[in-house]
PDB file of N, CA, C and O in Angstrom:
ATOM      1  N   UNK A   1      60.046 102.132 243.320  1.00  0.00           N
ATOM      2  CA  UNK A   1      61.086 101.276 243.851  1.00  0.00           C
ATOM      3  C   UNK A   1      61.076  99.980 243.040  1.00  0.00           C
ATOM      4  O   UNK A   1      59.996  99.445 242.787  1.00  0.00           O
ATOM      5  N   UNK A   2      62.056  99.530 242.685  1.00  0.00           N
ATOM      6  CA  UNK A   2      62.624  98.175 241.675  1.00  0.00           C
ATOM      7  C   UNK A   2      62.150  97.009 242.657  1.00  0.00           C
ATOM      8  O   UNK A   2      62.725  97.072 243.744  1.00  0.00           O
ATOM      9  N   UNK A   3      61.222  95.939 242.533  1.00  0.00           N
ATOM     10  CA  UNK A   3      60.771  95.313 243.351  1.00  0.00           C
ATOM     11  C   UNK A   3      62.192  94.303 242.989  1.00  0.00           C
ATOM     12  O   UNK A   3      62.699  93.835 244.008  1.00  0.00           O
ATOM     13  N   UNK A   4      62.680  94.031 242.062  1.00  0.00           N
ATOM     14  CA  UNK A   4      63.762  93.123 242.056  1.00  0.00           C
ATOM     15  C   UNK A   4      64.991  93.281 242.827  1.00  0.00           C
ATOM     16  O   UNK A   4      65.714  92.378 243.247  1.00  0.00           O
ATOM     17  N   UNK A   5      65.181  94.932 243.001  1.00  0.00           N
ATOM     18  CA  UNK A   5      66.105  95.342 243.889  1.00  0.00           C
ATOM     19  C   UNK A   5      65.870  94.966 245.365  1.00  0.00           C
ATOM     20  O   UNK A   5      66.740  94.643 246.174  1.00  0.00           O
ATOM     21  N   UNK A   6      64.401  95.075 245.598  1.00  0.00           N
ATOM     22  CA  UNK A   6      64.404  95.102 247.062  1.00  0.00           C
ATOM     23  C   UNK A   6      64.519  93.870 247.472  1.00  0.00           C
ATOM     24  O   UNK A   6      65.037  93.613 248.558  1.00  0.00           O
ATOM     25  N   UNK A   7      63.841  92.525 246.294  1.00  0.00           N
ATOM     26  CA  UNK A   7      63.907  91.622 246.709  1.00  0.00           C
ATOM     27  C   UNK A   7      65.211  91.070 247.171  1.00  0.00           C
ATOM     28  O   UNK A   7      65.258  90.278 248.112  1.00  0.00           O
ATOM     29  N   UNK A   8      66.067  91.394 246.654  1.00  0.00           N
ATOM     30  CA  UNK A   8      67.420  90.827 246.361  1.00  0.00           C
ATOM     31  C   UNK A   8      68.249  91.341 247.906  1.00  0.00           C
ATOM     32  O   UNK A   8      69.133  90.691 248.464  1.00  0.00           O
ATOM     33  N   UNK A   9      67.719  92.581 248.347  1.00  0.00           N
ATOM     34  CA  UNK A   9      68.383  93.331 249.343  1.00  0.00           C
ATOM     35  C   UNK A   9      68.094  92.725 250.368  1.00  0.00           C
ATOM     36  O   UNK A   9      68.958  92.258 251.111  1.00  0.00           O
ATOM     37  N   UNK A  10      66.585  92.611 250.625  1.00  0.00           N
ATOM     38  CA  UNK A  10      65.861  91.813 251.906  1.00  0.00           C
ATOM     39  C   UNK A  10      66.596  90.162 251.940  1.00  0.00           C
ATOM     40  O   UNK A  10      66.764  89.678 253.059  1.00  0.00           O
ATOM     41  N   UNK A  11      67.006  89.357 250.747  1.00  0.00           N
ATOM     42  CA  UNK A  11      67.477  88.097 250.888  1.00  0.00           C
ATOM     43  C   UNK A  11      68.859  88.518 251.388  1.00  0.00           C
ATOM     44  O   UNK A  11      69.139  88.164 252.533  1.00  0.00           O
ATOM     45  N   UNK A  12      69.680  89.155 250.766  1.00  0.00           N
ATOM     46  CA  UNK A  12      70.930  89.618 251.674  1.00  0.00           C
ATOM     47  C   UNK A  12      70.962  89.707 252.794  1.00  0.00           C
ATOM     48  O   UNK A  12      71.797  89.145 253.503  1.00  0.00           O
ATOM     49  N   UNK A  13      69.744  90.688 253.322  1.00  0.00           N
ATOM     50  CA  UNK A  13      69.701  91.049 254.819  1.00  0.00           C
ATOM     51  C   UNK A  13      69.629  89.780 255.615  1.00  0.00           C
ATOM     52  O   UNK A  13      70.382  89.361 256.494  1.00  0.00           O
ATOM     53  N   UNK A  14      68.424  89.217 255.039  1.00  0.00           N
ATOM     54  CA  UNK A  14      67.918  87.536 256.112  1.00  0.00           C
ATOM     55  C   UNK A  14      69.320  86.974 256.000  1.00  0.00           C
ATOM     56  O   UNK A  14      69.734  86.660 257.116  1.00  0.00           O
ATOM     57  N   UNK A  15      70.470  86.666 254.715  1.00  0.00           N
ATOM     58  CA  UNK A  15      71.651  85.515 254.765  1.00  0.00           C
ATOM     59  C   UNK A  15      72.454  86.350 255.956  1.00  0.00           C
ATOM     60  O   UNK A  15      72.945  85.606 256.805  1.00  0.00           O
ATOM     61  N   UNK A  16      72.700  87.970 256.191  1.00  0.00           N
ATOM     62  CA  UNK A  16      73.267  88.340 256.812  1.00  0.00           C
ATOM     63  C   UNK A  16      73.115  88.141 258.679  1.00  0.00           C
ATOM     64  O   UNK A  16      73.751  87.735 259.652  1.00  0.00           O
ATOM     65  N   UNK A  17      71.969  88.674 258.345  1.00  0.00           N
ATOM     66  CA  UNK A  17      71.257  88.238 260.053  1.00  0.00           C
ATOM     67  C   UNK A  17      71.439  86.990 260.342  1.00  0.00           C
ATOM     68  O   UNK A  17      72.171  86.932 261.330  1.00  0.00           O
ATOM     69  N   UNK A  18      71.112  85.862 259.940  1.00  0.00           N
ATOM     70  CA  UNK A  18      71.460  84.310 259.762  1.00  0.00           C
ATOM     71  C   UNK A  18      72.846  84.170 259.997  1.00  0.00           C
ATOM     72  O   UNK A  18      73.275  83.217 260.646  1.00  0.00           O
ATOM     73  N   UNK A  19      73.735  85.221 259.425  1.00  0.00           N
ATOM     74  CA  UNK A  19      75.353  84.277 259.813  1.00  0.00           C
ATOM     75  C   UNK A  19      75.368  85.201 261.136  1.00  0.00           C
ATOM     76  O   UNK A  19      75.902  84.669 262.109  1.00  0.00           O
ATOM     77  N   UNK A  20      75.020  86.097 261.262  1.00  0.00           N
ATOM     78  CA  UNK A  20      75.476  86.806 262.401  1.00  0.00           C
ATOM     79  C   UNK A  20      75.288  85.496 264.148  1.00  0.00           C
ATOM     80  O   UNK A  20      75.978  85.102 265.088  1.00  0.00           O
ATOM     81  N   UNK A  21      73.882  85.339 263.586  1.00  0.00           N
ATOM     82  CA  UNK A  21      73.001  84.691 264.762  1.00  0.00           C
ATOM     83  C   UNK A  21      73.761  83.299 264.903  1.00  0.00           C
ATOM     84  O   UNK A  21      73.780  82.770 266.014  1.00  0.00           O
ATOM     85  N   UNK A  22      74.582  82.495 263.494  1.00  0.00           N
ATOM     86  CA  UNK A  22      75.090  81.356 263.545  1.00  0.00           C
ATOM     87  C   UNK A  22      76.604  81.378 264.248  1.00  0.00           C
ATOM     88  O   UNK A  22      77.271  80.529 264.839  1.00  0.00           O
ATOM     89  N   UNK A  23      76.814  82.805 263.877  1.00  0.00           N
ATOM     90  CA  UNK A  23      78.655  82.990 264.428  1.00  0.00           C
ATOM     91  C   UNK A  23      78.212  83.154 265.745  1.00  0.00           C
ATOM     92  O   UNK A  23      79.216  83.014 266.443  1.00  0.00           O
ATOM     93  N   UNK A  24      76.967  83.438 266.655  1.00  0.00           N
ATOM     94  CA  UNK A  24      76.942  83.765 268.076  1.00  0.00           C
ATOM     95  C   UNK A  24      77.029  82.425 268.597  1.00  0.00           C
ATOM     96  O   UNK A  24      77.718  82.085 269.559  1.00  0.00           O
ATOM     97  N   UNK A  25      76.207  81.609 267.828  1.00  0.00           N
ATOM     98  CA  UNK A  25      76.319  80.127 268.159  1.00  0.00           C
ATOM     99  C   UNK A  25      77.177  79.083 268.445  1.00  0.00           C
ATOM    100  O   UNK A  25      77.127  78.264 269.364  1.00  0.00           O
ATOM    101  N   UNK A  26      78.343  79.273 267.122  1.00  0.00           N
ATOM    102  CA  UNK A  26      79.152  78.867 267.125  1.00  0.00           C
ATOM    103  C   UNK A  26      80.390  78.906 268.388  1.00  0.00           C
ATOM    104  O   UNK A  26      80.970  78.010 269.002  1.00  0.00           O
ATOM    105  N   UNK A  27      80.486  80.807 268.438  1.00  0.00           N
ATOM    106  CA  UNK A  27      81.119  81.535 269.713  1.00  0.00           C
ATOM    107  C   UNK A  27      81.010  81.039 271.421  1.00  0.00           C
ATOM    108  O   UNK A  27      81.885  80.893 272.275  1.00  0.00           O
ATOM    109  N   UNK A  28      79.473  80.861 271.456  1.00  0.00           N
ATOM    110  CA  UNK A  28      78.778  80.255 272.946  1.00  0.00           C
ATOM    111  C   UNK A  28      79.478  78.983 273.025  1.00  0.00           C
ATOM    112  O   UNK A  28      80.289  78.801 273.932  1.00  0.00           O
ATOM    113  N   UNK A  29      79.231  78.063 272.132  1.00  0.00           N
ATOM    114  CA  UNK A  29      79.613  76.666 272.004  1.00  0.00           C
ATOM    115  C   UNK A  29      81.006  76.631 272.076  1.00  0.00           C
ATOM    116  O   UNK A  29      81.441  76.027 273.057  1.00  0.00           O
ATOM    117  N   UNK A  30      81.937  77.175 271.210  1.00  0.00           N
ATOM    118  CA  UNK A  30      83.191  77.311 271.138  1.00  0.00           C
ATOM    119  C   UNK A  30      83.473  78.140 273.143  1.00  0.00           C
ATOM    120  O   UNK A  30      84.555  77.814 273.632  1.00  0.00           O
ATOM    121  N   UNK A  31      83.050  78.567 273.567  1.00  0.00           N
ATOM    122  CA  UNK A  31      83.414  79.017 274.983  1.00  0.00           C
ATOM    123  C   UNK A  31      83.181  78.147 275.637  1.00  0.00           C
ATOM    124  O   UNK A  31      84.063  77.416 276.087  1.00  0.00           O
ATOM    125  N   UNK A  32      81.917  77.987 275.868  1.00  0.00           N
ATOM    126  CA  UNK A  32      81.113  76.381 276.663  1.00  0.00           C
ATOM    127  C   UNK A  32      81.983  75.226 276.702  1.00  0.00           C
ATOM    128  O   UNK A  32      82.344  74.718 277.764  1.00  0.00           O
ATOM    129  N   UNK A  33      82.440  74.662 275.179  1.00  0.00           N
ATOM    130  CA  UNK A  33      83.107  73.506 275.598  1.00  0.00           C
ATOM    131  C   UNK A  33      84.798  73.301 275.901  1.00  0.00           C
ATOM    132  O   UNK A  33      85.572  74.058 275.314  1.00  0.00           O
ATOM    133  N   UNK A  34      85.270  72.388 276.715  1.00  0.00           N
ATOM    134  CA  UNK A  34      86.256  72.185 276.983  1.00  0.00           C
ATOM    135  C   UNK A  34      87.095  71.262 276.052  1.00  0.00           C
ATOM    136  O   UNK A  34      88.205  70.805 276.324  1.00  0.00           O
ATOM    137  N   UNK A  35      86.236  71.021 274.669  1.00  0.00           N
ATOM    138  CA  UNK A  35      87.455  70.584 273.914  1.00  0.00           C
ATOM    139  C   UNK A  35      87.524  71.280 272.857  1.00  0.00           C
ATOM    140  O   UNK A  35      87.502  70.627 271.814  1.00  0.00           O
ATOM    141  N   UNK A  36      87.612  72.568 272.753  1.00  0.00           N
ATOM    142  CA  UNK A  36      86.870  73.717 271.690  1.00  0.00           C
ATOM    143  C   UNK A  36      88.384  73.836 271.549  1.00  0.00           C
ATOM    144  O   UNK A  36      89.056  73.608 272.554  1.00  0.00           O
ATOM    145  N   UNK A  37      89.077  74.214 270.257  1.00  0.00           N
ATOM    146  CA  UNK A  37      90.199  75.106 269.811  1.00  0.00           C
ATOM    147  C   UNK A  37      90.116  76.135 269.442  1.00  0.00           C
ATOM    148  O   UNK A  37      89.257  76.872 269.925  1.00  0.00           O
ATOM    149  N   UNK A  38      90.884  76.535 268.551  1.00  0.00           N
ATOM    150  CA  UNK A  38      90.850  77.838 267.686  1.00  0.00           C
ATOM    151  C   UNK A  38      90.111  78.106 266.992  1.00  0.00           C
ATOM    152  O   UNK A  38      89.740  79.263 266.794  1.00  0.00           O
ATOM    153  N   UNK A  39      89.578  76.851 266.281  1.00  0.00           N
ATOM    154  CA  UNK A  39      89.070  77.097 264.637  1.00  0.00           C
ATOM    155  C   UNK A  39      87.370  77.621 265.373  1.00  0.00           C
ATOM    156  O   UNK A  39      86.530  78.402 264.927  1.00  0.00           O
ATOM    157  N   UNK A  40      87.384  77.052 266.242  1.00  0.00           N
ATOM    158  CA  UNK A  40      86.127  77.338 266.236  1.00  0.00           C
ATOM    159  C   UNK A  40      85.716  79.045 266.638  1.00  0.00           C
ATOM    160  O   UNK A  40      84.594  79.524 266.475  1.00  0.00           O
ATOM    161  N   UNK A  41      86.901  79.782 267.186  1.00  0.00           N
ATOM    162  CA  UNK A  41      86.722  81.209 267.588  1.00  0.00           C
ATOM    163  C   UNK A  41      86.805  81.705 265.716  1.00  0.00           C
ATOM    164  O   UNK A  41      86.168  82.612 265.180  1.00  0.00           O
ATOM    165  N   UNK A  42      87.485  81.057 265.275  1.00  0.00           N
ATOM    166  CA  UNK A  42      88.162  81.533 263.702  1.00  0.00           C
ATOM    167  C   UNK A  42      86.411  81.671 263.222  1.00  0.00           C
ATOM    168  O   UNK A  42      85.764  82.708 263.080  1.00  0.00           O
ATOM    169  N   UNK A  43      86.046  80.525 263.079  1.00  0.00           N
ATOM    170  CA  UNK A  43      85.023  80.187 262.186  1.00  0.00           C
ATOM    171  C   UNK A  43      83.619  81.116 262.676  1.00  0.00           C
ATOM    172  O   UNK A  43      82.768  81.432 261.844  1.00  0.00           O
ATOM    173  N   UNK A  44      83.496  81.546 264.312  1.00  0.00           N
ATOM    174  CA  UNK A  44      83.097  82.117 264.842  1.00  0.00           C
ATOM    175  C   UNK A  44      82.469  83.522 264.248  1.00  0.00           C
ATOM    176  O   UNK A  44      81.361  83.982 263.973  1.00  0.00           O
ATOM    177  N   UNK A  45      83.753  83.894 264.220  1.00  0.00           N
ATOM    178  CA  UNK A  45      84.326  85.301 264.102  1.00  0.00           C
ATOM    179  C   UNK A  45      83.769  85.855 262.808  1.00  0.00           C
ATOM    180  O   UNK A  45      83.008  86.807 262.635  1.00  0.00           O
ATOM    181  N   UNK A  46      84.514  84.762 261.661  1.00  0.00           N
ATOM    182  CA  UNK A  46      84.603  84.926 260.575  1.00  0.00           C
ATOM    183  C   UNK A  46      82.910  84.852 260.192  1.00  0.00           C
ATOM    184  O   UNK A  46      82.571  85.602 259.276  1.00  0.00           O
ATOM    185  N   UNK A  47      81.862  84.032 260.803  1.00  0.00           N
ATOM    186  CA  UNK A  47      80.313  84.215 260.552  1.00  0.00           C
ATOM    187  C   UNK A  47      80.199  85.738 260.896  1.00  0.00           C
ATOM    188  O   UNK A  47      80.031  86.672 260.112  1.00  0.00           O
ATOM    189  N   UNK A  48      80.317  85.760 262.100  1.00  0.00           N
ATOM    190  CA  UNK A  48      79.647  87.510 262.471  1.00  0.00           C
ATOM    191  C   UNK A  48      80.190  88.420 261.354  1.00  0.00           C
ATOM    192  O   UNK A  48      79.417  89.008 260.597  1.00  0.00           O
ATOM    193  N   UNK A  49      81.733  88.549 261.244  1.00  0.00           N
ATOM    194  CA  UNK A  49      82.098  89.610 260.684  1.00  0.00           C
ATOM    195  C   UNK A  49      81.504  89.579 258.989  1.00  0.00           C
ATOM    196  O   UNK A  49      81.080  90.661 258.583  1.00  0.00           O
ATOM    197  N   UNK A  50      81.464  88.433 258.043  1.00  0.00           N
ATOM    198  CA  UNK A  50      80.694  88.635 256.740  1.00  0.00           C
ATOM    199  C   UNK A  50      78.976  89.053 257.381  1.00  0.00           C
ATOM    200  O   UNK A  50      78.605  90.175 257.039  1.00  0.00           O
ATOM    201  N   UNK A  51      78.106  88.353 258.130  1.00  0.00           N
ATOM    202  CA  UNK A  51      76.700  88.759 258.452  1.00  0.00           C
ATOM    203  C   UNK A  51      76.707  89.986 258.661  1.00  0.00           C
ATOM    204  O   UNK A  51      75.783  90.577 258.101  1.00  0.00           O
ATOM    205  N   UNK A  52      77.723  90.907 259.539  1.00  0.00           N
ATOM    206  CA  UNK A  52      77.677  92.185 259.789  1.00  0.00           C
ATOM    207  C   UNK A  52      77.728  93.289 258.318  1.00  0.00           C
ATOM    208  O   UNK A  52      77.193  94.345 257.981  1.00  0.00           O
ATOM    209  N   UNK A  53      79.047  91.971 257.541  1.00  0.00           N
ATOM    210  CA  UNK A  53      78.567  92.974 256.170  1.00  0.00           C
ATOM    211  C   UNK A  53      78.265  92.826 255.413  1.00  0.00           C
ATOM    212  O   UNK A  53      78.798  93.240 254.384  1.00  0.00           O
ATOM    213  N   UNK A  54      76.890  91.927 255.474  1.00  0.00           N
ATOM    214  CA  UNK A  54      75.754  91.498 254.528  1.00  0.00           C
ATOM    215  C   UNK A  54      74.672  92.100 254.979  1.00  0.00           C
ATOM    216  O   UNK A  54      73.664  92.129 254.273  1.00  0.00           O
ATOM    217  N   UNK A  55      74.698  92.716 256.299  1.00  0.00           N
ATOM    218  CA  UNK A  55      73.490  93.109 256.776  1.00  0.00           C
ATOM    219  C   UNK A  55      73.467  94.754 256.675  1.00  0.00           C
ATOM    220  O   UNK A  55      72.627  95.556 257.083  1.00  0.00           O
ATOM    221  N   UNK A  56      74.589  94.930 256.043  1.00  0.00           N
ATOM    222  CA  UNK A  56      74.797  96.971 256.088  1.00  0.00           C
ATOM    223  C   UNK A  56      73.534  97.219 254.841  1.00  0.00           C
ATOM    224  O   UNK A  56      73.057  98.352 254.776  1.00  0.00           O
ATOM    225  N   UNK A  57      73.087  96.288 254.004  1.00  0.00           N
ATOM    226  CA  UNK A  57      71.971  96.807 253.285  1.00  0.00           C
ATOM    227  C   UNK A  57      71.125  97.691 253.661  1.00  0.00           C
ATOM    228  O   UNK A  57      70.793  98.804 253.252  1.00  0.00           O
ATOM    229  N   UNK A  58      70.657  96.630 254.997  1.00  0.00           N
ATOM    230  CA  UNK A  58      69.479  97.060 255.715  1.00  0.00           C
ATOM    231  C   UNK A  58      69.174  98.613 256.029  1.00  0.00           C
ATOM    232  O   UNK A  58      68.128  99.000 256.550  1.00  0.00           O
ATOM    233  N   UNK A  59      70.400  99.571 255.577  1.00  0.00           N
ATOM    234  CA  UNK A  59      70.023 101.027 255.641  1.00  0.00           C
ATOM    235  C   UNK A  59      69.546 101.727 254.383  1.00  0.00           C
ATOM    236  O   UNK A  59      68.825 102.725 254.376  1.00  0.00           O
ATOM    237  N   UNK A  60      70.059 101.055 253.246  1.00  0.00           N
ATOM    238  CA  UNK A  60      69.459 101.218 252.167  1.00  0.00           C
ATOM    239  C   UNK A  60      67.773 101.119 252.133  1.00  0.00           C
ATOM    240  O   UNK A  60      66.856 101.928 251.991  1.00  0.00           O
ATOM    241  N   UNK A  61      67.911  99.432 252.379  1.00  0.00           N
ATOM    242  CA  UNK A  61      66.470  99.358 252.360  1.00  0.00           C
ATOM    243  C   UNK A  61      65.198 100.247 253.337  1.00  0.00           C
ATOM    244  O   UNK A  61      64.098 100.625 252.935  1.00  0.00           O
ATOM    245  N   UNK A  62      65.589 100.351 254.236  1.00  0.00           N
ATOM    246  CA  UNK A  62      64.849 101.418 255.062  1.00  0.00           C
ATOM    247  C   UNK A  62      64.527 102.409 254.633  1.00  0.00           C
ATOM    248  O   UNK A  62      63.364 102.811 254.677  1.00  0.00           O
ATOM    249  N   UNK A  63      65.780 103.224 253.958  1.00  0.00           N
ATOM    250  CA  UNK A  63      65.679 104.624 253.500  1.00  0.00           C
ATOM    251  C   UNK A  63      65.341 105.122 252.040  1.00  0.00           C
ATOM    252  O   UNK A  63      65.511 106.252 251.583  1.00  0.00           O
ATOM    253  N   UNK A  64      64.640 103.614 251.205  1.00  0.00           N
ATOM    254  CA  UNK A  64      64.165 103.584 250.586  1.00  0.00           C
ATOM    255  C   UNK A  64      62.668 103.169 250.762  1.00  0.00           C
ATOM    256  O   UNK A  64      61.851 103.565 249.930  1.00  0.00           O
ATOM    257  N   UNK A  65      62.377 102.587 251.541  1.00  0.00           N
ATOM    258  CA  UNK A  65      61.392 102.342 252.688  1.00  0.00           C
ATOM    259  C   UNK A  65      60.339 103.762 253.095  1.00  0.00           C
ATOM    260  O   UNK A  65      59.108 103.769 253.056  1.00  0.00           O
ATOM    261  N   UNK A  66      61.325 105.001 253.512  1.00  0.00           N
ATOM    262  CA  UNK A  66      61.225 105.846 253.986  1.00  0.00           C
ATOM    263  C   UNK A  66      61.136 107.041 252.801  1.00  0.00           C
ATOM    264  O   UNK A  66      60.799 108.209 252.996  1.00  0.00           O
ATOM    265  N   UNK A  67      61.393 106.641 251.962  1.00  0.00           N
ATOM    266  CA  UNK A  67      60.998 107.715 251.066  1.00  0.00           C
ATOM    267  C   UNK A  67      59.868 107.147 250.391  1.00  0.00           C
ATOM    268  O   UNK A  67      58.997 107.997 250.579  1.00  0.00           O
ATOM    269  N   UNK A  68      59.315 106.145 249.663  1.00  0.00           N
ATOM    270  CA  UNK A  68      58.114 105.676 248.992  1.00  0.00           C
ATOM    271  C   UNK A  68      57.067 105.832 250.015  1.00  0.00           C
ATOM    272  O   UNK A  68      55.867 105.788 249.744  1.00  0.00           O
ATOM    273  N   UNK A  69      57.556 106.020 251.226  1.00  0.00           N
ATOM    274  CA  UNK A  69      56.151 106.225 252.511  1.00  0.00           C
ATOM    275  C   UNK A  69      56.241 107.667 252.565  1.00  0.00           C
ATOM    276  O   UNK A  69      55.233 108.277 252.923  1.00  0.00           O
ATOM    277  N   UNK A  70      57.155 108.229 252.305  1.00  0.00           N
ATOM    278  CA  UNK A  70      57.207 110.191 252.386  1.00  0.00           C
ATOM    279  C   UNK A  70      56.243 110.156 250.646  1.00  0.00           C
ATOM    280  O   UNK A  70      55.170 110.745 250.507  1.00  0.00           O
ATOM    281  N   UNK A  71      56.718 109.596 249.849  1.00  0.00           N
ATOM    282  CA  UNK A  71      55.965 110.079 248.296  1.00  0.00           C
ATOM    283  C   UNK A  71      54.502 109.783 248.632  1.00  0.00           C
ATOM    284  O   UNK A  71      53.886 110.848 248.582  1.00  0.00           O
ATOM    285  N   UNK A  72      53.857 108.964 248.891  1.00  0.00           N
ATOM    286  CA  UNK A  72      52.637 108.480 249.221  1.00  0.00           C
ATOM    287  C   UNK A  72      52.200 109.564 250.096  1.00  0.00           C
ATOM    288  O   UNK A  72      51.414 110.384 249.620  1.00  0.00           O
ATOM    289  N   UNK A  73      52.697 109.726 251.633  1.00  0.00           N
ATOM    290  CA  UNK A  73      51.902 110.972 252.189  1.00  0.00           C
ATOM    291  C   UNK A  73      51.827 112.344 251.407  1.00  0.00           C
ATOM    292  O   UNK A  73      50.755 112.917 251.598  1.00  0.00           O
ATOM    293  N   UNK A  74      52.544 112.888 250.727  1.00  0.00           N
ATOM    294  CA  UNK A  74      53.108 113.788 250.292  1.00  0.00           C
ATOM    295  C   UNK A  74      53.037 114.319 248.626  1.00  0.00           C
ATOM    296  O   UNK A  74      53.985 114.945 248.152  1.00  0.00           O
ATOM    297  N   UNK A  75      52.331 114.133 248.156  1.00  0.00           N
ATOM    298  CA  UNK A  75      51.991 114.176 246.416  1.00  0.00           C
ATOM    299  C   UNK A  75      52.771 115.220 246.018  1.00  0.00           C
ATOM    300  O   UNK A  75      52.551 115.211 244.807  1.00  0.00           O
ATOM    301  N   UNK A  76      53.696 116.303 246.256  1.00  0.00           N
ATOM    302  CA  UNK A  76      54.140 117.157 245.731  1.00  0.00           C
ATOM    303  C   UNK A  76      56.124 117.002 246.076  1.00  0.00           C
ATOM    304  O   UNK A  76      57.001 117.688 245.551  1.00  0.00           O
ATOM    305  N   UNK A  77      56.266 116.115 246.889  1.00  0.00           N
ATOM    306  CA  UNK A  77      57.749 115.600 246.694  1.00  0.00           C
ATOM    307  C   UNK A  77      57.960 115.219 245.579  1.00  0.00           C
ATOM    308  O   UNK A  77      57.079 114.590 244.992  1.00  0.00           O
ATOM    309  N   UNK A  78      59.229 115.497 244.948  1.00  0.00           N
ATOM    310  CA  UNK A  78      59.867 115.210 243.649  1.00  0.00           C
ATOM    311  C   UNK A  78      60.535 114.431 243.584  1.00  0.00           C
ATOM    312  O   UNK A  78      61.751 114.600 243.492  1.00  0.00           O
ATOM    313  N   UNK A  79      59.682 112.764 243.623  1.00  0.00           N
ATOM    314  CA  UNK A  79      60.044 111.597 243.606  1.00  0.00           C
ATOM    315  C   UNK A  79      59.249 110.624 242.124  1.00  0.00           C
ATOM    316  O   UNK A  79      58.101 110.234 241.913  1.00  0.00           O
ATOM    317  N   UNK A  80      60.408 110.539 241.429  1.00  0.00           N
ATOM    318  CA  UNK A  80      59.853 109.712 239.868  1.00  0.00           C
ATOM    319  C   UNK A  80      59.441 108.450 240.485  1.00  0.00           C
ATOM    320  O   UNK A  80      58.981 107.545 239.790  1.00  0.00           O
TER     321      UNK A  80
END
């Protein structure tokens, strides 16, 4: 496994998880207050929905995850 790849994937994942968790924030606050407008559902929204697809890595990385832990148990899988 390309340690540069993974690195790069796992920083994606954390910026992704991060906007997700910031658009929930934003969302609560934007409901909570009574002088909240639009922008703030906009700006809301617009965090979750890029975090959601910054965070679709995270299946890659797993299932690359999941095979370097199958090659290791397994010495006769046909993994370069």
């Amino acid at each position: 496994m390309a340690t540069k790849q993974v690195f790069w994937l796992r920083i994606i994942m954390l910026v992704g998880v991060s906007l997700i968790v910031v658009g929930h924030i934003v969302l609560i606050y934007t409901f909570t207050s009574t002088s909240g407008d639009y922008r703030g559902f906009i700006i809301g929204a617009a965090c979750s929905a890029i975090g959601i697809v910054l965070s679709l890595p995270t299946k890659i990385y797993l299932t690359l995850v999941l095979m370097e832990h199958e090659h290791k148990v397994n010495k006769q899988a046909k993994w370069p």
